[in-house]
N, CA, C and O atoms as CSV, one atom per row, in Angstrom:
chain,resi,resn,atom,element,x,y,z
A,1,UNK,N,N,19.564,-3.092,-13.968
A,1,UNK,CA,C,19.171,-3.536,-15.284
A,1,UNK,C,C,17.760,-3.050,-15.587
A,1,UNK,O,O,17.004,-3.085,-14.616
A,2,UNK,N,N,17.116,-2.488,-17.027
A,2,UNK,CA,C,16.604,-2.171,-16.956
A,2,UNK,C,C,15.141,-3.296,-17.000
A,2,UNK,O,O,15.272,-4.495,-16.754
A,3,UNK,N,N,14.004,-2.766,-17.294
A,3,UNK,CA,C,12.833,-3.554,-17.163
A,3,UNK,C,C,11.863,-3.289,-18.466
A,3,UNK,O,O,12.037,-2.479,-19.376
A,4,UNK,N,N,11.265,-3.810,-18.358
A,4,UNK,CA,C,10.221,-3.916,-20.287
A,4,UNK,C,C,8.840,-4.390,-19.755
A,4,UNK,O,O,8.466,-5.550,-19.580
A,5,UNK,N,N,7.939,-2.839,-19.463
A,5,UNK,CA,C,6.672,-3.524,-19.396
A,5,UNK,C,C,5.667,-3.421,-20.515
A,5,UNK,O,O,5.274,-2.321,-20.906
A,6,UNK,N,N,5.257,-4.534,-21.022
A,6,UNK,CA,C,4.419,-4.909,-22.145
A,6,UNK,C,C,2.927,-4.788,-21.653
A,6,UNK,O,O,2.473,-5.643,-20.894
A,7,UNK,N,N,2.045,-3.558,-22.153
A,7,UNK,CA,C,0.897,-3.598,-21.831
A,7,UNK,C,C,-0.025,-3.833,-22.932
A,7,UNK,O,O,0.047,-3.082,-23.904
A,8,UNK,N,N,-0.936,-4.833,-22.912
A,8,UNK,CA,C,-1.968,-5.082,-24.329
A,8,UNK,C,C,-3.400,-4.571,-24.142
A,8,UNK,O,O,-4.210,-5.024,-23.333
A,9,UNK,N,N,-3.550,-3.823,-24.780
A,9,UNK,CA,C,-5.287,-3.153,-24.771
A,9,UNK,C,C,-6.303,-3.518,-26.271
A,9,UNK,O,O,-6.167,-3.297,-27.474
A,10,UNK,N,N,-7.169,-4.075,-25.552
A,10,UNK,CA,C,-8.480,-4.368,-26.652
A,10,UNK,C,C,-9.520,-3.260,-26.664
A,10,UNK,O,O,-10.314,-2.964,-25.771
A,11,UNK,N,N,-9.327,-2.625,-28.040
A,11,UNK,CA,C,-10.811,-1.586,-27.807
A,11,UNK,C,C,-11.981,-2.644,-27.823
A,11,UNK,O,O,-12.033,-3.806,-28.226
A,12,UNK,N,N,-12.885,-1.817,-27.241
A,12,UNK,CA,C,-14.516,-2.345,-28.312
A,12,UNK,C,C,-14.605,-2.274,-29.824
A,12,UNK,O,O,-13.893,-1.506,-30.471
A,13,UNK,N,N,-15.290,-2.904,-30.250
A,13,UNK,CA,C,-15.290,-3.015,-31.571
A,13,UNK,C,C,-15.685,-1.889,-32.000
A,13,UNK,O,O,-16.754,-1.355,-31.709
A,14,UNK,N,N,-14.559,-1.320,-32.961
A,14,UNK,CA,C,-14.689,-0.348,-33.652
A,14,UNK,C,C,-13.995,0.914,-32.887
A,14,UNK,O,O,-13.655,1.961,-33.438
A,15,UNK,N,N,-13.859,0.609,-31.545
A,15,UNK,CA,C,-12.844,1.939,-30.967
A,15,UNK,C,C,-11.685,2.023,-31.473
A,15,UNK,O,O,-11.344,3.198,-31.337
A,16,UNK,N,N,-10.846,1.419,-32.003
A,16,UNK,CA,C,-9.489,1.345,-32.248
A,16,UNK,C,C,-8.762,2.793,-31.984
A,16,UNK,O,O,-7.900,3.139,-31.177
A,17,UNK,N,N,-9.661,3.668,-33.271
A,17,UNK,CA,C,-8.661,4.665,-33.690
A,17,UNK,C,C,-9.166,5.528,-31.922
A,17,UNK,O,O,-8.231,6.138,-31.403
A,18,UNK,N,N,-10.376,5.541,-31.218
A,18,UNK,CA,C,-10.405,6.268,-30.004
A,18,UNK,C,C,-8.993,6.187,-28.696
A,18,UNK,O,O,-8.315,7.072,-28.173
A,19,UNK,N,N,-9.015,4.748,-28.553
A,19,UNK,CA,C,-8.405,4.093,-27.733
A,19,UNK,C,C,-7.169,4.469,-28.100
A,19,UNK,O,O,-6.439,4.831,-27.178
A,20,UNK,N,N,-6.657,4.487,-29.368
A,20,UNK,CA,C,-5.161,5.117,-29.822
A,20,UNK,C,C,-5.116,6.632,-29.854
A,20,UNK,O,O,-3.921,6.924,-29.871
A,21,UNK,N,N,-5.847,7.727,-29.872
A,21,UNK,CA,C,-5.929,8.623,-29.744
A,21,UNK,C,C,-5.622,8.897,-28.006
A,21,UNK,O,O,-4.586,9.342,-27.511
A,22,UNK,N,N,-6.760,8.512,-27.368
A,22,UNK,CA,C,-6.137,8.778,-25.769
A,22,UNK,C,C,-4.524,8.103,-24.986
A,22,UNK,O,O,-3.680,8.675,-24.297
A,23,UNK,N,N,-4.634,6.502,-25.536
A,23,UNK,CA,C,-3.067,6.411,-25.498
A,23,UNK,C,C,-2.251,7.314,-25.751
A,23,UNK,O,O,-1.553,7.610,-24.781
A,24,UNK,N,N,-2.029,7.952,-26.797
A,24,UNK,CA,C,-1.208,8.955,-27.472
A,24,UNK,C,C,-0.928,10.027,-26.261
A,24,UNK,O,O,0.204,10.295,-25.856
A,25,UNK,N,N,-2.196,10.623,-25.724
A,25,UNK,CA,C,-2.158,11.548,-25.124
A,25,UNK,C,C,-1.448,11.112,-23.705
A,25,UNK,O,O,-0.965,12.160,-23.277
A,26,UNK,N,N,-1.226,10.294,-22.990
A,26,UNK,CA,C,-0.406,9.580,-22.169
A,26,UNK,C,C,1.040,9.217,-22.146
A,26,UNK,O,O,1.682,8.746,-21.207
A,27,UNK,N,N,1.510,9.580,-23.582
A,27,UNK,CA,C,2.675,9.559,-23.983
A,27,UNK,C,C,3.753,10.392,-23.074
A,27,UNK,O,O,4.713,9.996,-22.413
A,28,UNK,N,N,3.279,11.553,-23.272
A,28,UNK,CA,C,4.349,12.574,-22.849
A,28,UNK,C,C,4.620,12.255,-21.079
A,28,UNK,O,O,5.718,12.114,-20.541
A,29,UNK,N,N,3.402,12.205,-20.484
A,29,UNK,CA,C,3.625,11.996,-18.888
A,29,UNK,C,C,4.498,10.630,-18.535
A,29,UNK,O,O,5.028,10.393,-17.450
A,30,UNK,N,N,4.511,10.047,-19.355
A,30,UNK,CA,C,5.331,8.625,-19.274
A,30,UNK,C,C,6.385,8.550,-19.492
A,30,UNK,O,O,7.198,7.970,-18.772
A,31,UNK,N,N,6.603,9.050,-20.414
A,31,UNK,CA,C,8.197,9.353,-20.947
A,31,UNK,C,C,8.664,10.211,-20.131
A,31,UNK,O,O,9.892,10.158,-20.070
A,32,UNK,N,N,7.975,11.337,-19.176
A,32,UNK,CA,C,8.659,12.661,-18.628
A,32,UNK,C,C,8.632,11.671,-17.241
A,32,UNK,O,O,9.013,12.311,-16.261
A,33,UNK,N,N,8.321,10.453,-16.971
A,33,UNK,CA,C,7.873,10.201,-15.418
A,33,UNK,C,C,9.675,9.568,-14.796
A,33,UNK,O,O,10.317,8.767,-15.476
A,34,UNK,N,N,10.085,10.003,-13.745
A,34,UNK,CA,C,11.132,9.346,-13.286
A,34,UNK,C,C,11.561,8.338,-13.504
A,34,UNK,O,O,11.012,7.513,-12.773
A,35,UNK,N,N,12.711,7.634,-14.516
A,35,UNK,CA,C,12.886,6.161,-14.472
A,35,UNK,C,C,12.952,5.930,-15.604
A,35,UNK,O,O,13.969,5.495,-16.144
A,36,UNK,N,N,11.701,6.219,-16.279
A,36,UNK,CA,C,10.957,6.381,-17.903
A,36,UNK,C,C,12.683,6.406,-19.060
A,36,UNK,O,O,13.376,7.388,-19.326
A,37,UNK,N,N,12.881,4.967,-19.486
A,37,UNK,CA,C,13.681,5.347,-20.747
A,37,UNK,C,C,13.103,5.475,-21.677
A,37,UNK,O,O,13.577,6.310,-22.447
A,38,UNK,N,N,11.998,4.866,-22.066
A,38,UNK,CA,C,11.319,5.067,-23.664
A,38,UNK,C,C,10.068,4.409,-23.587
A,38,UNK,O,O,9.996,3.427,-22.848
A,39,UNK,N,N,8.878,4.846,-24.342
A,39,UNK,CA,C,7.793,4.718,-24.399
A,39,UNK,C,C,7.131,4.511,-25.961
A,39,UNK,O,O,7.329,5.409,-26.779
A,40,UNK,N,N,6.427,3.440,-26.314
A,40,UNK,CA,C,6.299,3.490,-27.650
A,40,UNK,C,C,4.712,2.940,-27.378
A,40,UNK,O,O,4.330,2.279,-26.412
A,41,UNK,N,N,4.069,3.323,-28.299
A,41,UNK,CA,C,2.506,2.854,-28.505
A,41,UNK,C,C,2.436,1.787,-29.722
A,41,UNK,O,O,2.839,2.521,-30.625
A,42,UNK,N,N,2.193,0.556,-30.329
A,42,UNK,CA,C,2.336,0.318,-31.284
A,42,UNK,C,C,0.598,-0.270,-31.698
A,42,UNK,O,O,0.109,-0.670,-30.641
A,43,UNK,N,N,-0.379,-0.421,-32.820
A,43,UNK,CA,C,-1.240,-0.629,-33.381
A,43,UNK,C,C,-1.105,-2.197,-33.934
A,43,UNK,O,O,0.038,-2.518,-34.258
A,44,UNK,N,N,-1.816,-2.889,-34.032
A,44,UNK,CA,C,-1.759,-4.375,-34.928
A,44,UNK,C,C,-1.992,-4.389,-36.083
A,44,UNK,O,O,-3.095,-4.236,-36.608
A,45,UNK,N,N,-0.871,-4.593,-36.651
A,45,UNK,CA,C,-1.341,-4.555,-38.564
A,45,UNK,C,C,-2.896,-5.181,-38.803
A,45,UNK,O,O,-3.795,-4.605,-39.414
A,46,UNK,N,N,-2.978,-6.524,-38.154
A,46,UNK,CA,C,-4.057,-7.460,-38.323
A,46,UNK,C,C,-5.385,-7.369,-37.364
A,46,UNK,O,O,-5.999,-8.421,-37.185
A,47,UNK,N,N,-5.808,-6.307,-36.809
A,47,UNK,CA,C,-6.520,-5.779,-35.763
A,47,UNK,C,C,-6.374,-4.653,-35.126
A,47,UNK,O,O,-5.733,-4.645,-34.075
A,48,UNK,N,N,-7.137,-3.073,-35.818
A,48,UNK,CA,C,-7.055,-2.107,-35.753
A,48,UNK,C,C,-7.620,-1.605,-34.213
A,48,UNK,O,O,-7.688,-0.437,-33.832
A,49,UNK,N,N,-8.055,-2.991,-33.341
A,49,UNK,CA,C,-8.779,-2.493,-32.078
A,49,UNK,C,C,-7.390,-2.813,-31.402
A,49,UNK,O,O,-7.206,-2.046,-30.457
A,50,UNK,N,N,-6.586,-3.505,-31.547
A,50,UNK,CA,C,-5.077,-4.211,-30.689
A,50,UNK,C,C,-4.227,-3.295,-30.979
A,50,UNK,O,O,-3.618,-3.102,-32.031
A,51,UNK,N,N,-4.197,-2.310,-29.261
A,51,UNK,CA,C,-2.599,-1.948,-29.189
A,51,UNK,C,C,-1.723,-2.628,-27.896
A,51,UNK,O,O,-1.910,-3.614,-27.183
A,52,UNK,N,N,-0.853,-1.765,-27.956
A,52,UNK,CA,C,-0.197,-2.112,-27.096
A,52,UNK,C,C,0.939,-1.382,-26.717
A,52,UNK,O,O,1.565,-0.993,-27.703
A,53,UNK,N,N,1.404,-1.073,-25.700
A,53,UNK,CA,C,2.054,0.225,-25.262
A,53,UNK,C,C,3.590,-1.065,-24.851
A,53,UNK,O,O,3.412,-2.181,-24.364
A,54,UNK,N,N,4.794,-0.543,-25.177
A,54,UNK,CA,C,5.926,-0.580,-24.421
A,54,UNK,C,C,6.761,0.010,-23.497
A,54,UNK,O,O,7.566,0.777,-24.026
A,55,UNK,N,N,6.838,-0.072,-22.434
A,55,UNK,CA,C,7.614,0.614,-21.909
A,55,UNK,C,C,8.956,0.246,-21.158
A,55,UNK,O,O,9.177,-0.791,-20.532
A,56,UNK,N,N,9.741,1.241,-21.339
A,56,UNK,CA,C,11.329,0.637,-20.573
A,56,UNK,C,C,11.869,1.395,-19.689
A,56,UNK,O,O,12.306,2.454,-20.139
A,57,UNK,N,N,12.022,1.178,-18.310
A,57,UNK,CA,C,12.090,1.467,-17.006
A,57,UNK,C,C,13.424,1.361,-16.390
A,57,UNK,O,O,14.128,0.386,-16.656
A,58,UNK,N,N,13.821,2.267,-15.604
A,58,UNK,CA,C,15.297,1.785,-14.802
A,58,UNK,C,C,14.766,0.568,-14.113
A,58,UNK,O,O,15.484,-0.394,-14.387
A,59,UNK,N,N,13.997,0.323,-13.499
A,59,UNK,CA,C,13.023,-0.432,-12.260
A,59,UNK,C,C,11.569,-0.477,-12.314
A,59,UNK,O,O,10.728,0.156,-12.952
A,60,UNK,N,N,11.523,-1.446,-11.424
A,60,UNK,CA,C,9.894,-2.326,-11.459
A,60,UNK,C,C,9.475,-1.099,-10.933
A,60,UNK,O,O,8.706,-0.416,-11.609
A,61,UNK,N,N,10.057,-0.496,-9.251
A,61,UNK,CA,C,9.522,0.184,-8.914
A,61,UNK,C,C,9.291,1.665,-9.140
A,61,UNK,O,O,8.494,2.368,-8.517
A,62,UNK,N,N,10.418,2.183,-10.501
A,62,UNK,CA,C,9.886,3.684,-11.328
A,62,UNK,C,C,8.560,3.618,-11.297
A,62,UNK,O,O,7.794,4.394,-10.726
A,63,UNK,N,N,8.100,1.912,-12.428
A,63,UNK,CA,C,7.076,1.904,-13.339
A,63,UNK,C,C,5.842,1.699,-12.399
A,63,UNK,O,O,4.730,1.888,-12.893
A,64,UNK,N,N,5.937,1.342,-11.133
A,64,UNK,CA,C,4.819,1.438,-10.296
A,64,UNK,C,C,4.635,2.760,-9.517
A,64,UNK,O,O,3.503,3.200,-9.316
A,65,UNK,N,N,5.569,3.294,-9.148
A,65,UNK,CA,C,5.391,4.576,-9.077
A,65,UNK,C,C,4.798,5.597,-10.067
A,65,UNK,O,O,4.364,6.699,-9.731
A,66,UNK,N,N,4.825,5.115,-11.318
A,66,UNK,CA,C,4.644,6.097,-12.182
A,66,UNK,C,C,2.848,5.888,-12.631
A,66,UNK,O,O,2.160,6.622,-13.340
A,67,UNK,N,N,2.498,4.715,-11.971
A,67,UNK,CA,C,1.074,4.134,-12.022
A,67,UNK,C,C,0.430,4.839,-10.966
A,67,UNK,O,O,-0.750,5.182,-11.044
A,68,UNK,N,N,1.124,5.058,-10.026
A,68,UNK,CA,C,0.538,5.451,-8.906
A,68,UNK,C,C,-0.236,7.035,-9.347
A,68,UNK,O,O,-1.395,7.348,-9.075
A,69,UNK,N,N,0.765,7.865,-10.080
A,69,UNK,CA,C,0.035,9.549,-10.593
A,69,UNK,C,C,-0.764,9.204,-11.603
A,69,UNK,O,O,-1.082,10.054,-12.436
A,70,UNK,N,N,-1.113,8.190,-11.668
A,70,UNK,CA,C,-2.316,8.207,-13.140
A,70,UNK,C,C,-3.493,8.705,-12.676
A,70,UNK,O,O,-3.945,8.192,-11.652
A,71,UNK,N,N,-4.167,9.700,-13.264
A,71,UNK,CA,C,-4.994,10.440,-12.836
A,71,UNK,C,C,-6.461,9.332,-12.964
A,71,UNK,O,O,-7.055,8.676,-13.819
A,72,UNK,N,N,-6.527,9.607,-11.715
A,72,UNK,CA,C,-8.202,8.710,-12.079
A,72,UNK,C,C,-9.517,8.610,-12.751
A,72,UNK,O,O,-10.236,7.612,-12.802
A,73,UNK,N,N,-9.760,9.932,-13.328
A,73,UNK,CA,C,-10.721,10.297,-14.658
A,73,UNK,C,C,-9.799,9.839,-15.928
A,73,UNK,O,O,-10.393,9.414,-16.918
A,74,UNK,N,N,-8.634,9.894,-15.938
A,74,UNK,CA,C,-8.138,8.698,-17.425
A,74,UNK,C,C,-8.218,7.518,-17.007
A,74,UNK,O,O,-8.151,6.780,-17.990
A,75,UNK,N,N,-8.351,6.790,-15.843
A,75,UNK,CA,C,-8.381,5.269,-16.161
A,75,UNK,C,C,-10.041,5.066,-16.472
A,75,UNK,O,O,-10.553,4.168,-17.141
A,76,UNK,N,N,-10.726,6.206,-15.760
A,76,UNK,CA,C,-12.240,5.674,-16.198
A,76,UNK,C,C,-12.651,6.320,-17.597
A,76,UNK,O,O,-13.844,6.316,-17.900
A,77,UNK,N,N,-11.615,6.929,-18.545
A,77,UNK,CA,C,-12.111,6.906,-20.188
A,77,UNK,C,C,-11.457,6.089,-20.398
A,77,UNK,O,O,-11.925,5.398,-21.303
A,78,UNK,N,N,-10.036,5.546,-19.835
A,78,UNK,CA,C,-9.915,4.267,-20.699
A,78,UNK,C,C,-10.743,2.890,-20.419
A,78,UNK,O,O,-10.689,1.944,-21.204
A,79,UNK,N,N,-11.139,2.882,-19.804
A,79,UNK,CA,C,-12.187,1.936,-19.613
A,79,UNK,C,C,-13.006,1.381,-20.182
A,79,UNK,O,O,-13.179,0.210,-20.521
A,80,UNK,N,N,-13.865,2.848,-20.353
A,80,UNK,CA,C,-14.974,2.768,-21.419
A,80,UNK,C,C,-14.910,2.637,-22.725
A,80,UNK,O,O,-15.936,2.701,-23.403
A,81,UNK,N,N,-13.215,2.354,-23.485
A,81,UNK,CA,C,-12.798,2.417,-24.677
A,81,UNK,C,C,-12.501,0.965,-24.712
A,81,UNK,O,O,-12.543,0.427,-25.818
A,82,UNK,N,N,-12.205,0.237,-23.659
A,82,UNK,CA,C,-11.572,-1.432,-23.809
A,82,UNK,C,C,-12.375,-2.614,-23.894
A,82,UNK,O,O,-13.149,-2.584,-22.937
A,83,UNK,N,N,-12.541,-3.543,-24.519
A,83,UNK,CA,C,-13.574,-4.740,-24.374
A,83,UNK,C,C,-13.091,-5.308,-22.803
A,83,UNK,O,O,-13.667,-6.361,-22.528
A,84,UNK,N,N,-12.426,-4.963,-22.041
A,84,UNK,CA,C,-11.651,-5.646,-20.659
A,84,UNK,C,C,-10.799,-4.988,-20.105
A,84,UNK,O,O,-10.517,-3.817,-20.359
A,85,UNK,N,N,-10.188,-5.856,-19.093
A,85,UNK,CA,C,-9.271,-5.161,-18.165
A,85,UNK,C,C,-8.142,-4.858,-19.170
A,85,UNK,O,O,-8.045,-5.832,-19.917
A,86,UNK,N,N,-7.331,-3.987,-19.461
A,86,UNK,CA,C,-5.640,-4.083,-20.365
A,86,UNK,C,C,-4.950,-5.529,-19.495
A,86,UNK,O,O,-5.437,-5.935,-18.440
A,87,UNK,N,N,-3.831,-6.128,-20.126
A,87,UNK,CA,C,-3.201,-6.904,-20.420
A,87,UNK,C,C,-1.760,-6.401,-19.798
A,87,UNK,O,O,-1.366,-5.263,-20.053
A,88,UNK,N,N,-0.953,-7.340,-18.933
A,88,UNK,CA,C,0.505,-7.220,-19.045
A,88,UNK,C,C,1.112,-7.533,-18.496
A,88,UNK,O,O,0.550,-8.206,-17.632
A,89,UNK,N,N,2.480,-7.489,-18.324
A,89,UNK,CA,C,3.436,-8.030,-17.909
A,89,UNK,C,C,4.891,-7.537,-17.825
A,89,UNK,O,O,5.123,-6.549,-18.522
A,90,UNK,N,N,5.793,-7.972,-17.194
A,90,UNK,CA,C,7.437,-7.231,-17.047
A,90,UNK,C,C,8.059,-8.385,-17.615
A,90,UNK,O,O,7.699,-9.525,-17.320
A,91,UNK,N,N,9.076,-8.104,-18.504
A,91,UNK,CA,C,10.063,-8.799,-18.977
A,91,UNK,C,C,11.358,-7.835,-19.028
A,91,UNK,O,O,11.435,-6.606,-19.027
A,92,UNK,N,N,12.569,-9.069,-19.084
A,92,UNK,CA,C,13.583,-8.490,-18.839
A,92,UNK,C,C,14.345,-8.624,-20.617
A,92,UNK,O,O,13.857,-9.257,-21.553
A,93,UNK,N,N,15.894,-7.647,-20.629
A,93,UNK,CA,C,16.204,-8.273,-21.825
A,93,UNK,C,C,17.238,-9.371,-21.411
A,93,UNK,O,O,17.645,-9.590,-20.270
A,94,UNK,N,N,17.586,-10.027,-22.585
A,94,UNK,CA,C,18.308,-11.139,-21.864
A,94,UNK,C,C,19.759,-11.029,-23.190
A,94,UNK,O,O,20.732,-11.779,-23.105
């Protein structure tokens, strides 16, 4: 069955459109990563700094595997784009 991981990211004030720009660019390796059924980025109508990435996985363990090749100079620009750590969690559908 598959898996639904919900990730929430806060820019700094006023990063919004940065923080959605480098998301974007993360797209393709995610979707191409083993496991990977679909990948969507979505923006907050009501808070242009709030995204939040979806993703849907054969398995917990694709989506940790697929954490594992994240290159380590992108987690330290996304970093510097977030008021905090990102946000998340696995849910199933029911």
């Amino acid at each position: 069955m598959s898996i639904v991981r919900i990730n929430q990211f806060q820019a700094q004030p006023g990063k919004g459109k940065d923080l959605e720009e480098l998301l974007t660019t993360f797209l393709p390796s995610i979707k191409a990563a083993q496991g990977c059924e679909s990948c969507q980025l979505l923006r907050s109508n009501e808070n242009l700094d709030r995204l939040v990435m979806l993703e849907v996985w054969d398995s917990l363990d694709s989506h940790k595997a697929s954490v594992r090749e994240i290159p380590p100079a992108q987690i330290t620009t996304l970093m510097k784009l977030v008021a905090g750590p990102p946000k998340g969690g696995y849910y199933q559908f029911t």
